[in-house]
N, C-alpha and C positions, 0 to 999 in steps of 0.2 A: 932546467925545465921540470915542473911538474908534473901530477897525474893530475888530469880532469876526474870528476863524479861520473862523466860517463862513459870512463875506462878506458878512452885515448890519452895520448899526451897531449896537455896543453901547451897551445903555442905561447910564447914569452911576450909578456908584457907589451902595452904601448908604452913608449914613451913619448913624454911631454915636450910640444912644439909649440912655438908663438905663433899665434893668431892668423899672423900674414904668411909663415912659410905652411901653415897646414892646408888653409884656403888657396894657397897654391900648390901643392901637392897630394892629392887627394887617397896615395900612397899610405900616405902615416895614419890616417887613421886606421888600418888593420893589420892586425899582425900578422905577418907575413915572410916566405922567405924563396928566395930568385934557385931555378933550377937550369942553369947553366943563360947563353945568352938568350934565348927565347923561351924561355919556363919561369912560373911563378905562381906559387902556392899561397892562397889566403884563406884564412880563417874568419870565418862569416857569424857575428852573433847573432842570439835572439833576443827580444827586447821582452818587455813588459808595459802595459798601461798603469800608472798608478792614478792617473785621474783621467778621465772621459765619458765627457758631454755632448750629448747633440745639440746644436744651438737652431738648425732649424733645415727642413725639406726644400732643396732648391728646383726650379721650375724643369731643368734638366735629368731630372730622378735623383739626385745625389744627394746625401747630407751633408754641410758644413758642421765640424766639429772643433772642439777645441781638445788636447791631449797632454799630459805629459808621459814623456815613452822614455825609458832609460832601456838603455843594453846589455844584458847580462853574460855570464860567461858559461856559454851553453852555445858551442859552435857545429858549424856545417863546413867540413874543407871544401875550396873550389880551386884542382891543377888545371890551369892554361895552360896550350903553350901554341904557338905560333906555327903556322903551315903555309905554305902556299899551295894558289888553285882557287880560292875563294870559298870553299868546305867547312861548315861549321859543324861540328862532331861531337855530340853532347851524350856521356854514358851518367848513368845515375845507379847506386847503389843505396837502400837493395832496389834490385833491377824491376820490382815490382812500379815504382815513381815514373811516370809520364816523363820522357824524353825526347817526343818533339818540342815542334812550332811552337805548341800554347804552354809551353816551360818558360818562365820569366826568365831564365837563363839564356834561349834561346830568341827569346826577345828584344832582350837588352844587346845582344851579338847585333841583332837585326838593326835594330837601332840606330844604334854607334856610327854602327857601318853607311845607315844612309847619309848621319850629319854629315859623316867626313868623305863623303861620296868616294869609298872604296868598297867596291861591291869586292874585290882581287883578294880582299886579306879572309884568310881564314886559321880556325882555330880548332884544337883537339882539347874539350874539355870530360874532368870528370869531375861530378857531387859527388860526395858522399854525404848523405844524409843521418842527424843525430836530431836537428829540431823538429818537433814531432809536427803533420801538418793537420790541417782543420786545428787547432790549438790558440790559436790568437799569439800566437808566438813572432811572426812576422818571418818567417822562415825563407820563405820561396822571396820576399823584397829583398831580405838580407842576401841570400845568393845572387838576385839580381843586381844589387847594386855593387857586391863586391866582383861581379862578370863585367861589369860598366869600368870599373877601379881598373881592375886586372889587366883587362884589352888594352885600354887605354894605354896602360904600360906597355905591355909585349908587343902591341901595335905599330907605337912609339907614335902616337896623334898627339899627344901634349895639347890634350884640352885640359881646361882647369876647373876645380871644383864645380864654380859656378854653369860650368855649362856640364858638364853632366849630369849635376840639380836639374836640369831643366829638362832631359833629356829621360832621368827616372821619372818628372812629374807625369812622361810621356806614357809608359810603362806601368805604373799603377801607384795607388794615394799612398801606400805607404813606405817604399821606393829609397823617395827623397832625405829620410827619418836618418836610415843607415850612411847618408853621406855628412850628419852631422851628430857626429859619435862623439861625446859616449850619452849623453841625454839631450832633449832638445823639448821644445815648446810648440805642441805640432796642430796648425787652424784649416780653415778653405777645406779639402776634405781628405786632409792629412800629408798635402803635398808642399804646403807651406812651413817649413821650420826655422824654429830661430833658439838656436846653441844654448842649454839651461845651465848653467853655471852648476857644475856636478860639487856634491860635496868633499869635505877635504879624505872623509874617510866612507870607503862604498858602502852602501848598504848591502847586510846579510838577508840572502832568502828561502822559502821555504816552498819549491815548487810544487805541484799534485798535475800530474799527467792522464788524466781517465784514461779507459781503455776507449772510448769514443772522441770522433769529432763532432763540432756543429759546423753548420752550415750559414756560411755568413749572409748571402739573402732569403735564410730562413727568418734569421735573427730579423732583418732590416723589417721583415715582412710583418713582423709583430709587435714592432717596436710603437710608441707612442711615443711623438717628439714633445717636449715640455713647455707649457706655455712661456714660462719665465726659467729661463737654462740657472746651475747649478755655476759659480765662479771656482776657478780652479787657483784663487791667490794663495789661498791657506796652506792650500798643499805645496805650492811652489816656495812657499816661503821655508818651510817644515824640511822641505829639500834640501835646499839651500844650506839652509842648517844642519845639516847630518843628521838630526833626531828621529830615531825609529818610534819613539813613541809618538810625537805628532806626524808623522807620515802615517802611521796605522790608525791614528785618528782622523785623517783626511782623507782617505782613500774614496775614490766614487767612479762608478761604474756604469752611466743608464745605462748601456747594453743587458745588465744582469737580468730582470725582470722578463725581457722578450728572450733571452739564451735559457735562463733555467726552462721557461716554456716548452720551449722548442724541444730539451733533453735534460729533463727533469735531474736525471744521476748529479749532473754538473751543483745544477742549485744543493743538491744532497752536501757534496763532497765540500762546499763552500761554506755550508751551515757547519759542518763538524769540525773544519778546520781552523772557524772563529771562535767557537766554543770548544776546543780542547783543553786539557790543562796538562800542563803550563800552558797558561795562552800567550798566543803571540802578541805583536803590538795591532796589527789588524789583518784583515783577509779580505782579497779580493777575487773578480776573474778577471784577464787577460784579454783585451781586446775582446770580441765575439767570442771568443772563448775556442776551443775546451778547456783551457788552463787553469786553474786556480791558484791562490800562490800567498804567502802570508811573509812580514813583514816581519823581520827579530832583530833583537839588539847585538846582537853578534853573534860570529860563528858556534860557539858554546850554545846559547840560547837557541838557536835553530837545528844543531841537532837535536836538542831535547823537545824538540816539536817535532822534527820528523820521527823521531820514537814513538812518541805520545800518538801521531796519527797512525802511523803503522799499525802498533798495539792494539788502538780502538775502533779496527774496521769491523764494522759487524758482520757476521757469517751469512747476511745475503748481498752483502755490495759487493762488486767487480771489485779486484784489484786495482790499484791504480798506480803510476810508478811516482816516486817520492824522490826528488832528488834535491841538494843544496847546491847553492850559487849565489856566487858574490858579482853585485853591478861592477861595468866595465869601470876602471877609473884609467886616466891618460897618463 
């Protein structure tokens, strides 16, 4: 086992399962590990947008969008374990994180529990939180959907992929993303995925964490939908391919225009980190943001960018934290 960049130890590797036993065991995709017969510990990642478009405002208030999200190796632990009495028990550290009701953790418990009409089962959970939130990091879905995974387990409901897909769509758009790890092709309004053929080698990356969140229907608020949307083939294809340098040439983001608005530092910290030198292969933001995050040919190459940024913060920008990370691969 190694260390993570952000000073725990990383959990070990996925490994690689065919198609039909992964879709049936919704288990393998996180890494994870059983603490006796009713305990079980997972490791939740964060993802990243490298392309995201609005394609247009539906009469519901919601926007249909088109994404691709890959998962990086920038995790949230979430211990289950199994109680009886019907008690859901949800501790978050640091203790400052919301740990009721409106915790998608606490949600997803709610959930579950109605499909499988057992209000009886309950559970003693704890987060520990490292993906930082307001960040477009997809934090609180990841923890949800690995709270969805977990139960299911220590449960012992043996529903399968497919219906807990259905079950995150319930919980929130981007939910359904973390049950098809490690990249996916995400439409409708982020609850729709379809598995992106991840490249044979991860791509290396170069995170920027402001010391700010935004607020994502600040962003929606000032967003302007496009008449004619941006197609997201080029970059899928660049995926595909492993190549950092056409991925850092494809990257797209309409959200950035209404986020820089909204907290200007963000737009700041995205302008220097694609014009640094060494430059990377490209820079984007992260979902609604606060995140920013640049694109390198490998881990060599991305440290000498995060140096490079470190180095060139001017004396009136916030600090921001700078971390590397390499996309999930299975």
């Amino acid at each position: 086992m190694g260390r993570s960049l952000h000073g725990s130890v990383a959990p070990h590797r996925m490994t690689a399962l065919p198609t039909s036993s992964r879709s049936a065991d919704p288990l393998a995709f996180y890494p994870h590990f059983r603490a006796g017969a009713d305990g079980l510990t997972l490791a939740t990642p964060a993802k990243l947008n490298l392309f995201l478009e609005i394609v247009r405002k539906r009469p519901d208030g919601y926007h249909d969008l088109e994404s691709l999200m890959v998962a990086v190796e920038l995790y949230d632990t979430l211990e289950l374990r199994a109680v009886p009495g019907g008690a859901v028990e949800l501790r978050c550290e640091p203790d400052t994180l919301g740990s009721g009701p409106d915790n998608l953790v606490h949600k997803a418990a709610a959930a579950l529990r109605a499909v499988a009409g057992r209000p009886d089962l309950g559970a003693h959970i704890r987060l520990t939180k490292r993906i930082p939130t307001q960040a477009g990091m997809g934090g609180g879905s990841s923890d949800a959907a690995a709270a969805l995974v977990g139960l299911n387990e220590i449960w012992k409901l043996g529903l399968t992929r497919e219906q807990l897909v259905a079950i995150a769509a319930s919980i929130g758009s981007d939910v359904a993303f973390f049950l098809a790890l490690p990249a996916a092709w995400c439409t409708g309004r982020g609850e729709i995925t379809a598995p992106e053929p991840p490249p044979r080698r991860a791509l290396d990356f170069v995170l920027v964490l402001p010391p700010v969140g935004v607020s994502t229907p600040a962003v929606f608020k000032r967003l302007v939908v496009p008449v004619g949307p941006v197609g997201g083939d080029r970059l899928r294809a660049a995926f595909r391919a492993g190549d950092p340098a056409a991925v850092g040439a494809a990257l797209f983001n309409r959200l950035e225009p209404a986020a820089f608005g909204a907290e200007p530092l963000v737009g700041r910290l995205r302008t220097r980190l694609a014009e640094l030198h060494p430059a990377p292969c490209g820079a984007l933001m992260s979902g609604s943001g606060s995140t920013v995050f640049a694109v390198c040919r490998d881990r060599s190459h991305a440290l000498e960018v995060a140096a490079a940024f470190r180095n060139s913060r001017p004396a009136d920008e916030p600090e921001s934290r700078v971390l590397i990370v390499r996309g999930v691969a299975l």
